[in-house]
C-alpha positions in Angstrom: 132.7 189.7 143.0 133.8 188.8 139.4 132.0 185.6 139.4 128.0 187.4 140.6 129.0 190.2 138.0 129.7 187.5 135.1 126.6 185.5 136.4 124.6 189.0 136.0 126.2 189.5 133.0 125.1 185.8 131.2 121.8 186.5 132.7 121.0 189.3 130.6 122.3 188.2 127.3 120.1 185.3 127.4 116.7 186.6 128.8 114.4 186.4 126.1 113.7 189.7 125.2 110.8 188.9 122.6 111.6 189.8 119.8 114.4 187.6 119.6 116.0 184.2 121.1 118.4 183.6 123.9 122.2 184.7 123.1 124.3 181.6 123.6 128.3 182.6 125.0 130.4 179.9 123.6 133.2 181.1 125.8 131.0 180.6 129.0 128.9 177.7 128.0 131.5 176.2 126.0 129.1 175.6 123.5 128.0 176.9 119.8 125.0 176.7 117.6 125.7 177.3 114.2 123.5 176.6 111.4 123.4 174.0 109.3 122.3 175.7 106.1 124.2 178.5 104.5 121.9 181.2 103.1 122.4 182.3 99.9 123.4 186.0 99.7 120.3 188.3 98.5 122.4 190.1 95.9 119.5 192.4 95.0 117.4 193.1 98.2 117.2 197.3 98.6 118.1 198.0 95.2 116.3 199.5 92.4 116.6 196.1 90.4 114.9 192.6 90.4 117.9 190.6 89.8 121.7 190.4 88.7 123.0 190.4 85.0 125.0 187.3 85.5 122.3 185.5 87.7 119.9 184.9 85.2 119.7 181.2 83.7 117.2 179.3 81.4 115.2 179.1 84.9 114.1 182.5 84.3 112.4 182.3 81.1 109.5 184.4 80.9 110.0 186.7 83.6 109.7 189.8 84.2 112.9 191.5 85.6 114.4 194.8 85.8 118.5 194.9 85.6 120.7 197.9 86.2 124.6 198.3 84.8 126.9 199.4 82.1 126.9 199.0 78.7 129.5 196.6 77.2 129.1 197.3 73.9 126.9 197.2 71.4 126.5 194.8 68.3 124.6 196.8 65.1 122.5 198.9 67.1 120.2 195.3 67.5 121.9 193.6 70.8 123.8 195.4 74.0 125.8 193.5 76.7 125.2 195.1 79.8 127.1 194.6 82.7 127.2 194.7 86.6 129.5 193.3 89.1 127.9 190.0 88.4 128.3 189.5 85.2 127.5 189.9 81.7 123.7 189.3 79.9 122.8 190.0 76.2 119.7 193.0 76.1 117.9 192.7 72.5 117.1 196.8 71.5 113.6 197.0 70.3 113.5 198.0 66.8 109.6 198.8 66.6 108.3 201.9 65.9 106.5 202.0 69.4 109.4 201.9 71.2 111.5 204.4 69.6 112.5 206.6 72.8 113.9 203.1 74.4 115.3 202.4 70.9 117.3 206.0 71.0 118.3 205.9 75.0 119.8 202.3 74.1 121.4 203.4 70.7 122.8 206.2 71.7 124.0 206.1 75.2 127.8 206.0 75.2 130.0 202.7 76.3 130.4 202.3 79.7 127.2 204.7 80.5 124.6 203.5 83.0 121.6 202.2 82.5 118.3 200.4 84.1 116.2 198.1 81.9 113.0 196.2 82.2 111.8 193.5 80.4 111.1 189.7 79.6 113.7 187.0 79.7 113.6 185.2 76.7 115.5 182.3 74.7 118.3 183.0 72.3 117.1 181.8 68.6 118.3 178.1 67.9 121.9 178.2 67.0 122.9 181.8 68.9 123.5 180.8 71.9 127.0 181.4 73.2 128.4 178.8 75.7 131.2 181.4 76.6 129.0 183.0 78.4 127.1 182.0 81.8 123.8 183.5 80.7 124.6 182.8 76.8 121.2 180.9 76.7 119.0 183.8 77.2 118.7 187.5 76.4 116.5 190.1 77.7 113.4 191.8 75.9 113.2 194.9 76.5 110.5 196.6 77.6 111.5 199.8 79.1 115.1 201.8 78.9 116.1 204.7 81.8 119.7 206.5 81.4 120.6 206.5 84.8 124.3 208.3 83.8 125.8 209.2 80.6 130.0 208.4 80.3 132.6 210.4 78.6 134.8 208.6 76.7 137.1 206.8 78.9 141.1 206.6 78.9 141.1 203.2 78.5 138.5 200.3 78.2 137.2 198.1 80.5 138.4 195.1 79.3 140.7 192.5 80.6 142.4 192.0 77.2 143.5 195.6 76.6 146.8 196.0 77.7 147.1 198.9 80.3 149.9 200.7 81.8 150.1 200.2 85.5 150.6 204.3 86.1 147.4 204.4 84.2 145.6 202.1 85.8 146.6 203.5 89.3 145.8 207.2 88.2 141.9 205.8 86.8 141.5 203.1 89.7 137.9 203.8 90.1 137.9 202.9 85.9 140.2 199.7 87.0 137.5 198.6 89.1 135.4 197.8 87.1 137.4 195.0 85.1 136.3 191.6 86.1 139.8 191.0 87.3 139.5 193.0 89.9 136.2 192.4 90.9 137.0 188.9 91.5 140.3 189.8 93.9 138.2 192.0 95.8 135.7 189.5 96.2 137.6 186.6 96.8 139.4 188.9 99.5 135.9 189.9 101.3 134.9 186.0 101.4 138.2 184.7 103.2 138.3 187.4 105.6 134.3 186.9 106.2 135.5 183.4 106.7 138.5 183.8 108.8 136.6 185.4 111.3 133.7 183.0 111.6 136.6 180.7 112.5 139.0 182.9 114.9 134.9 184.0 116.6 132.5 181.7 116.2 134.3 178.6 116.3 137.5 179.6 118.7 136.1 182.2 121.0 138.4 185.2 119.6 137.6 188.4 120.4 138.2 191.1 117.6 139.6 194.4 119.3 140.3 197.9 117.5 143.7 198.8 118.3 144.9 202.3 118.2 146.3 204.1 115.3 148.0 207.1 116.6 150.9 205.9 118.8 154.7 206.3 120.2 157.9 205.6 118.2 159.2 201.8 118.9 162.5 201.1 118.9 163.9 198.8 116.7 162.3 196.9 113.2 161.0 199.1 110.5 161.0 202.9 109.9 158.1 204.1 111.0 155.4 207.3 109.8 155.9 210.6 112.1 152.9 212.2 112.6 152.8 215.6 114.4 151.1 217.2 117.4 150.4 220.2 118.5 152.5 220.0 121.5 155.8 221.3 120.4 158.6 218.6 119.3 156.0 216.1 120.4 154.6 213.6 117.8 152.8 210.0 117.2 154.0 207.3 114.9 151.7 205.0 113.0 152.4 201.8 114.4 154.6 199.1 112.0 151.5 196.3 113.6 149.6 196.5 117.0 152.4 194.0 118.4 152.3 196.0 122.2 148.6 196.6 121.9 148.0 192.5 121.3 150.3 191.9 124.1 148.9 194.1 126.3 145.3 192.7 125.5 146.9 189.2 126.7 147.8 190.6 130.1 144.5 192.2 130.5 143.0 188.8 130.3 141.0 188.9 126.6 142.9 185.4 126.1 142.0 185.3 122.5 142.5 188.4 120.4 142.2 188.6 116.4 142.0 192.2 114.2 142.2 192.6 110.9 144.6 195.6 111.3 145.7 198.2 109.4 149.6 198.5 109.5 152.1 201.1 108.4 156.2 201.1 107.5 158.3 204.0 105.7 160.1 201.7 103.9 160.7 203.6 100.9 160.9 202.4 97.4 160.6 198.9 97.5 158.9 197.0 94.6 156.4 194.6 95.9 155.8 196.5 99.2 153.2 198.8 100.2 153.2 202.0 103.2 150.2 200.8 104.6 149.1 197.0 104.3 147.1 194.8 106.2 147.5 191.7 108.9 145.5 189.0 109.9 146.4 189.7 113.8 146.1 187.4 116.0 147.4 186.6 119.9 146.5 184.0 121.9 148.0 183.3 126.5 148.7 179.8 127.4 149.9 179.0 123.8 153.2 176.9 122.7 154.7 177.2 118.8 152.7 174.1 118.0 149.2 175.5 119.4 149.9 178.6 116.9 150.8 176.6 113.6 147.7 174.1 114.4 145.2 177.3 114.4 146.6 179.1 111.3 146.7 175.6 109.4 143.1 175.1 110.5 142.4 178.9 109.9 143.7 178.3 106.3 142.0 175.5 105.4 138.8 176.3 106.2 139.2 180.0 104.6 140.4 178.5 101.6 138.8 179.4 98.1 136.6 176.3 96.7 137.6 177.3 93.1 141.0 175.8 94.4 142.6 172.5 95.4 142.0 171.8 99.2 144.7 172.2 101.9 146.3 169.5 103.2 147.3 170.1 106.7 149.6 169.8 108.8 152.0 171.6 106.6 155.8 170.3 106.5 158.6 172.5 108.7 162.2 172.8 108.4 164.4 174.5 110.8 165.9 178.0 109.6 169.7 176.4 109.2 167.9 173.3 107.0 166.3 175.8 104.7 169.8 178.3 104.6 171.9 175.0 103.6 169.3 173.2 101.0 167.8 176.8 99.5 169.8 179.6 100.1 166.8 181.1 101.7 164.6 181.5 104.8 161.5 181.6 102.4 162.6 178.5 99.9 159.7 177.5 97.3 159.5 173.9 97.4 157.7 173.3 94.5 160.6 172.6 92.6 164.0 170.8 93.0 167.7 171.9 92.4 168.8 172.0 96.4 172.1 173.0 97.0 174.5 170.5 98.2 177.8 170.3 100.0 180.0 169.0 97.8 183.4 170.2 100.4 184.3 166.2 101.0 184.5 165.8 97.0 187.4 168.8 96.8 189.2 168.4 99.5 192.6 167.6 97.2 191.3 170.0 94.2 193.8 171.3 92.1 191.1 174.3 91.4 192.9 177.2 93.2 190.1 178.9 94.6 188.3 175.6 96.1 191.6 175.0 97.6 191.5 179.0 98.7 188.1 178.5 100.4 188.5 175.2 102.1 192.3 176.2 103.8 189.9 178.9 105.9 188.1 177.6 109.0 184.4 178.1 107.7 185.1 177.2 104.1 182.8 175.2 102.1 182.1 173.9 98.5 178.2 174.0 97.6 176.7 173.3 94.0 173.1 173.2 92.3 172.3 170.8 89.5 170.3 172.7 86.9 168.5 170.2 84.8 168.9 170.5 80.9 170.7 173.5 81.6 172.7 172.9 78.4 170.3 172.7 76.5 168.3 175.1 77.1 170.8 178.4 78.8 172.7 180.3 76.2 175.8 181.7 76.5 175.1 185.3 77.6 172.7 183.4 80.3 176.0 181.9 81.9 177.8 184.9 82.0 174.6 187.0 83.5 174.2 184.4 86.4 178.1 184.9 87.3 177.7 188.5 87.1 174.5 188.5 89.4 176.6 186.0 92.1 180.0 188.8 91.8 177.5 191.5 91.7 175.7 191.2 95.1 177.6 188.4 96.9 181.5 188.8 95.6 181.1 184.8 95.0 182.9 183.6 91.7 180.9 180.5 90.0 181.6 177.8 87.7 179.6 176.5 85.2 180.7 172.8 84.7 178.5 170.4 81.8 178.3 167.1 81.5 178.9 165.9 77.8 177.3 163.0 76.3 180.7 160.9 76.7 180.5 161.2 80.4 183.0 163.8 80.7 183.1 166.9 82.2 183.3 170.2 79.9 184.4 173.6 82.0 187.2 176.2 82.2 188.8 173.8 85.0 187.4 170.6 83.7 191.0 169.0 82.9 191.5 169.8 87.2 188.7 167.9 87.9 190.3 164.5 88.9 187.5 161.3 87.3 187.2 160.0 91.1 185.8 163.6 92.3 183.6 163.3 88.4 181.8 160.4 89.5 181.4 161.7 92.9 179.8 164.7 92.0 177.7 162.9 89.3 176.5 160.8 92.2 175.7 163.4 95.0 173.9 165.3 92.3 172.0 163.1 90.8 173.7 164.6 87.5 172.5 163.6 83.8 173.4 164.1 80.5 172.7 168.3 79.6 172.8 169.1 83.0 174.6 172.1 84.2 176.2 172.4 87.4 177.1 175.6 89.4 179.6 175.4 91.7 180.9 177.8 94.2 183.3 178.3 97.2 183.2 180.2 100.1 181.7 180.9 103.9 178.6 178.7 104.6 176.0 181.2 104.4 177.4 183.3 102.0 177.6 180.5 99.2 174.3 179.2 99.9 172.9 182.8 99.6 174.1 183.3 96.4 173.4 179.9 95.0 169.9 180.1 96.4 169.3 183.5 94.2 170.8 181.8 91.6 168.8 179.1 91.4 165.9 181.6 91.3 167.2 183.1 88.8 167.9 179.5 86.3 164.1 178.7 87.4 163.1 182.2 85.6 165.4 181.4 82.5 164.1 177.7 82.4 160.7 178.9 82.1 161.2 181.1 80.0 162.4 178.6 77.6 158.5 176.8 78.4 159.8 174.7 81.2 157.4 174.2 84.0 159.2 174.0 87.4 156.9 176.0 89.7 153.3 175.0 89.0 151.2 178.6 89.3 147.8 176.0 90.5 150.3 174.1 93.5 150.2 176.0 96.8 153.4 174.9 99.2 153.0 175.9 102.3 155.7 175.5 105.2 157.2 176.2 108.2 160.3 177.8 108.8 161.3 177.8 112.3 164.4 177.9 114.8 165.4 181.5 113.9 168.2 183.1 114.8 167.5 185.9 117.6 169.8 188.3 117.2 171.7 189.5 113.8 174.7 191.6 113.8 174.1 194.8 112.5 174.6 195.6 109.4 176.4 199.2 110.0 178.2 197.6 112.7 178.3 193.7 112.8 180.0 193.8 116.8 176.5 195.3 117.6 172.9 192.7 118.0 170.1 193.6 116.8 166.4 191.3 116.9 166.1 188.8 113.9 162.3 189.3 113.9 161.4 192.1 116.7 163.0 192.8 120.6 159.6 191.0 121.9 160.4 187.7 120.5 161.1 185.0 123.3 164.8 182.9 122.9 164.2 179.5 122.5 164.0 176.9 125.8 167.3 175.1 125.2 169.4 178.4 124.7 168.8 180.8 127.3 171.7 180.5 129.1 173.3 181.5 126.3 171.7 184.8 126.5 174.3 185.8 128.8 177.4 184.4 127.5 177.1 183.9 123.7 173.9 185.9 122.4 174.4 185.7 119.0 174.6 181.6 119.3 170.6 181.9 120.7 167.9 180.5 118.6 164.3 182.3 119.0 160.8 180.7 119.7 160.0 182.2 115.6 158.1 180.7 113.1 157.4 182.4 109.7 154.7 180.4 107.3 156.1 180.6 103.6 154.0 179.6 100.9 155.6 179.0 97.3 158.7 181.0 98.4 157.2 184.2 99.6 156.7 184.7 103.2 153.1 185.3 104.2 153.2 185.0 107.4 155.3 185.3 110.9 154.6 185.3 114.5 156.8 184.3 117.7 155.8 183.0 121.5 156.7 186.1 123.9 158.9 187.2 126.3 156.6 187.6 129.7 159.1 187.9 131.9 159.8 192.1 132.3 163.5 191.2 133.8 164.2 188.9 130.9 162.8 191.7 128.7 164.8 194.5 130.2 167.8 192.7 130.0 166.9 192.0 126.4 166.4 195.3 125.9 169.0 197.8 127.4 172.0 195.1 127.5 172.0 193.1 124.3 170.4 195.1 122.4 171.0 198.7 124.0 167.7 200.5 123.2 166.6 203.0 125.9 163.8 200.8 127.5 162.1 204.3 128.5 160.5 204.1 125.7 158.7 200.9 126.3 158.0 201.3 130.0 154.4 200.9 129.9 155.3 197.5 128.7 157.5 196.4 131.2 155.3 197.7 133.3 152.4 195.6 132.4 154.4 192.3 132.3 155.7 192.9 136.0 151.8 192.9 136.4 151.5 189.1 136.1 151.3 188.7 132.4 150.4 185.2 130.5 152.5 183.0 128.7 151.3 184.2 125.2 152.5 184.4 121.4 150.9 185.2 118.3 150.8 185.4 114.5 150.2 187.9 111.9 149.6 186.5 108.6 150.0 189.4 105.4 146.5 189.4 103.9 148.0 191.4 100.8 150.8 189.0 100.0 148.5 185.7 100.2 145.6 187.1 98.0 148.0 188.0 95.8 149.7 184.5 95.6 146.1 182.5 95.5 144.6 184.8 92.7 148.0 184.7 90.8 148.3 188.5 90.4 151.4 190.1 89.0 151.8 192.7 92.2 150.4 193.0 95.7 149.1 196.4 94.1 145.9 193.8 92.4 144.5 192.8 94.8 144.1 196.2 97.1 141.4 198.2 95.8 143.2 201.7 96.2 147.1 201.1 96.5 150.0 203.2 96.7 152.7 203.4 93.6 156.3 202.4 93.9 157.2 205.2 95.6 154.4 205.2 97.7 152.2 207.8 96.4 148.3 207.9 95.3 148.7 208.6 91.5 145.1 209.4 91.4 144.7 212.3 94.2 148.4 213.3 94.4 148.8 211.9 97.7 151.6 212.9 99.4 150.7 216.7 98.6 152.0 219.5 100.3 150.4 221.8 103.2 150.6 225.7 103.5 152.7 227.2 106.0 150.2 228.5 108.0 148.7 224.8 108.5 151.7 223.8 109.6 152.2 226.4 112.1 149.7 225.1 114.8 152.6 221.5 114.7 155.6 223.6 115.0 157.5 222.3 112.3 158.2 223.3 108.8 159.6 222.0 105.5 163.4 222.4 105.0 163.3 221.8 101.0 166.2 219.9 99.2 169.0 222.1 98.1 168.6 220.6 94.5 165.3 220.8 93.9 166.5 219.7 90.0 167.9 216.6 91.0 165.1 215.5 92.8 162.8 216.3 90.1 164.8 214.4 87.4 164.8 211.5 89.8 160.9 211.2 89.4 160.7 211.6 85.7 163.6 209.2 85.0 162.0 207.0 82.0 162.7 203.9 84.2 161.0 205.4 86.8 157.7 203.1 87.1 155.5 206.6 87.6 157.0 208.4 84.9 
């Protein structure tokens, strides 16, 4: 029956209807006609103008065109650069008698008002041209003028080289728009999505599916928005990512699902972080960890920007304990050196009492990162910060040792350092003369975590001093994989909870472990990292519902109630199947080099989360709330919550 209702189904998508020709189903046919010719985009088709202001060339001499925008500026009442999101061209003011009404609409109009002008494109006199400029050959004639809006006078100007408060620019984001800055983000963002689905559909045969937005609390990962309904003590949550809904489509049978979905976490004040963000979804049955990283490789490199250097694929991978031991980090930036090494086996017979201290206990180690010219170019007070930062957050002491030019070493317990373990540690770190080492002592992951911030942190002071370490123009991608997949929890470290989320499927080789040693299990998780910032993670699934439940109400004790549609559906005779979902904030932000994710989203939240232009979060009247059954229980210092806001550090202050 499914077969005749498919047949019936191809039939009719590829009768000929007339008017226009037969559909071609790649997923049936297993074949795709694509074009060979890109068409350029008809940037003024519908609109009350004939071209762009940053189309027009030396090609368009003598033509007649009619361009709308804003005005730039103007140069002695003579020239105006008007502009649109294309660019900039130069608009000569008549200064004849007979046009004196275009004259005054040109002269007088304020910055930033909107106009439409007609005229002739002509050549800029011999020696006026301006090569800064894409359309700095030509100017326009002008012919006719139209105000199509007049502009106050603005709180800031759009230009890219006035310096604006980020508060500012939040609260005017329609103003912030219109820098070319922006413009270009936005853009750039529209083209890589346009062209990550004509990869994931055209060429793969994914299907793009709406998942819903109003759903049930799921236990486990992030804090989640509570929204109310008006059943009483009954509400929806706005789901972290569609990770059940993808799953779900998988045992349905869609086989290839992609979204670019809206997602949502309460995750408070956190500074590169946004409420609501948006994934590159994407969950494919019958797929191993490799078959995932060969599609998002392939789905990067061919969404890639051409204004940058092409991808090389495949990218490199490291296993989760190889990027812990040589950067202190599951997201380590490879563009740059100084990996921490193990340098236990030099110290072994140290008279340095608290090397000695941390190698007596079973898990002790000795790690150290080489920071090169560190002498010459970290002061004093630099030294004592990056201690502080290590005592600070990790409770790990660090030593500073230098190399001096005879060869010797120069440190509070230099005279303790024996000359065989100098020439050893010269050797396994590749030490030279103004070099700086930073030793420390300790559990295994704990000193690698807090030399890996450290070495962050020396990478900032280094460039600061004009070193360049971490080329902004080099894009390192790579693999971390072989996760952990439990954690102990934080409030209670005897208790599990998922490294990466309760769906996540334990790795081949360690399942047995599941029910002896949990916390020993590694996970089928991969996360892409791409110059030390995660952009992307994903996992192959648990299908199994026993191996689920088990997961679910006995290692990690969560009432599986609350996910019983799930288990439901895998009992159901669900697919093998994992999945992906890359942050599309995070990478535009990293390929267009903005300073915040906040760039590169046309209408972001503030630090805190809020909507500085609307006011967003704002309060509700009683009598709106009533129909949800809930109201507002206000703080008991309203004071002290209000000073919190306008604290001068405070970012929306």
């Amino acid at each position: 029956m499914f077969s005749c209702w498919l047949s019936r189904l191809y039939w009719a998508l590829s009768k000929p209807t007339g008017r226009t020709k037969p559909l071609i189903w790649g997923f049936l046919s297993r074949s795709l006609v694509l074009s060979s010719q890109r068409r350029i985009p008809e940037l003024s088709s519908f609109v009350a103008r004939t071209n762009t202001c940053g189309e027009l060339r030396s090609s368009h001499l003598g033509q007649e065109v009619t361009l709308c925008g804003w005005i730039q500026y103007r140069r002695q009442n003579i020239f105006l650069i008007l502009r649109d999101f294309n660019g900039l061209v130069q608009v000569v003011i008549p200064q004849d008698e007979s046009a004196a009404s275009v004259k005054k609409i040109l002269c007088e109009a304020p910055v930033e008002s909107v106009v439409q002008v007609s005229g002739i494109v002509i050549s800029r006199p011999p020696g006026q041209e301006n090569p800064k400029m894409p359309t700095g050959e030509i100017e326009i004639k002008v012919k006719t003028a139209k105000l199509l809006n007049s502009c106050k006078k603005l709180p800031f100007e759009i230009k890219d080289f006035v310096k604006k408060t980020e508060a500012l620019r939040l609260q005017y984001r329609y103003l912030d728009l219109r820098s070319s800055q922006m413009q270009y983000n936005l853009r750039l963002r529209s083209q890589m999505v346009m062209k990550m689905r004509e990869y994931l559909c055209n060429l793969h045969g994914f299907v793009d599916v709406e998942t819903p937005t109003l759903f049930k609390r799921t236990p486990g990962g992030a804090k989640e928005f509570v929204i109310p309904s008006r059943e009483p003590g009954k509400f929806y949550s706005l789901p972290q990512s569609p990770q059940q809904f993808k799953q779900l489509l998988m045992v349905g049978g869609l086989d290839r699902y992609f979204q670019v979905a809206r997602c949502y976490r309460d995750e408070g004040s956190r500074p590169d972080r946004q409420p609501e963000f948006t994934q590159i979804d994407i969950e494919m049955s019958f797929v191993d960890q490799t078959g995932i990283q060969s599609l998002i490789e392939g789905l990067v490199q061919y969404s890639w920007p051409n204004d940058k250097d092409p991808v090389v694929v495949p990218f490199p991978s490291m296993t989760f304990a190889e990027a812990l031991a040589s950067y202190g980090t599951d997201k380590p930036d490879t563009r740059f050196g100084m990996k921490i090494v193990d340098i236990s086996d030099v110290f072994r017979n140290t008279e340095v009492r608290f090397l000695q201290d941390a190698l007596s206990k079973p898990q002790g180690t000795v790690k150290a990162i080489c920071i090169p010219e560190g002498a010459k170019y970290l002061k004093r007070k630099d030294i004592e910060s990056i201690r502080k930062s290590a005592a600070d957050r990790f409770k790990q002491e660090v030593l500073p040792v230098f190399l001096k030019a005879s060869r010797k070493w120069n440190s509070p317990v230099a005279k303790l350092i024996m000359e065989e373990q100098g020439l050893r540690l010269i050797r396994l770190l590749e030490v030279q003369e103004e070099d700086v080492v930073l030793l420390t002592a300790g559990e295994h992951e704990k000193a690698c975590s807090s030399l890996g911030m450290l070495r962050l942190e020396c990478a900032d002071l280094l460039e600061a001093e004009g070193v360049v370490l971490r080329d902004p123009a080099l894009f390192s991608f790579l693999w971390v994989v072989d996760f952990p997949l439990f954690l102990p929890k934080e409030e209670n470290p005897k208790e599990l909870e998922s490294a990466h989320h309760p769906f996540t499927a334990p790795h081949p080789s360690d399942v047995r472990l599941l029910y002896t040693e949990p916390q020993k299990v590694r996970s089928q998780h991969y996360d892409l990292v791409l110059n030390g910032s995660e952009i992307g993670g994903g996992s192959i699934r648990i299908h199994d519902a026993e191996l689920q439940r088990y997961i679910l109400a006995t290692i990690l004790k969560e009432d599986v109630d609350l996910l019983s549609h799930l288990l439901q559906a895998l009992d159901c005779g669900a697919p093998p199947h994992g999945g992906i979902a890359l942050g599309l904030d995070r990478l535009m932000c990293l390929i267009t080099g903005a300073p915040s994710i906040r760039d590169v989203i046309a209408f972001p939240k503030s630090f805190r989360g809020h909507d500085l232009m609307s006011n967003a979060p704002d309060s509700i009247p009683p009598e709106e709330l009533k129909p949800y059954h809930i109201q507002v229980s206000w703080p008991t210092d309203p004071e002290a919550e209000k000073s919190s806001l306008n604290h001068p550090c405070h970012p929306e202050s």
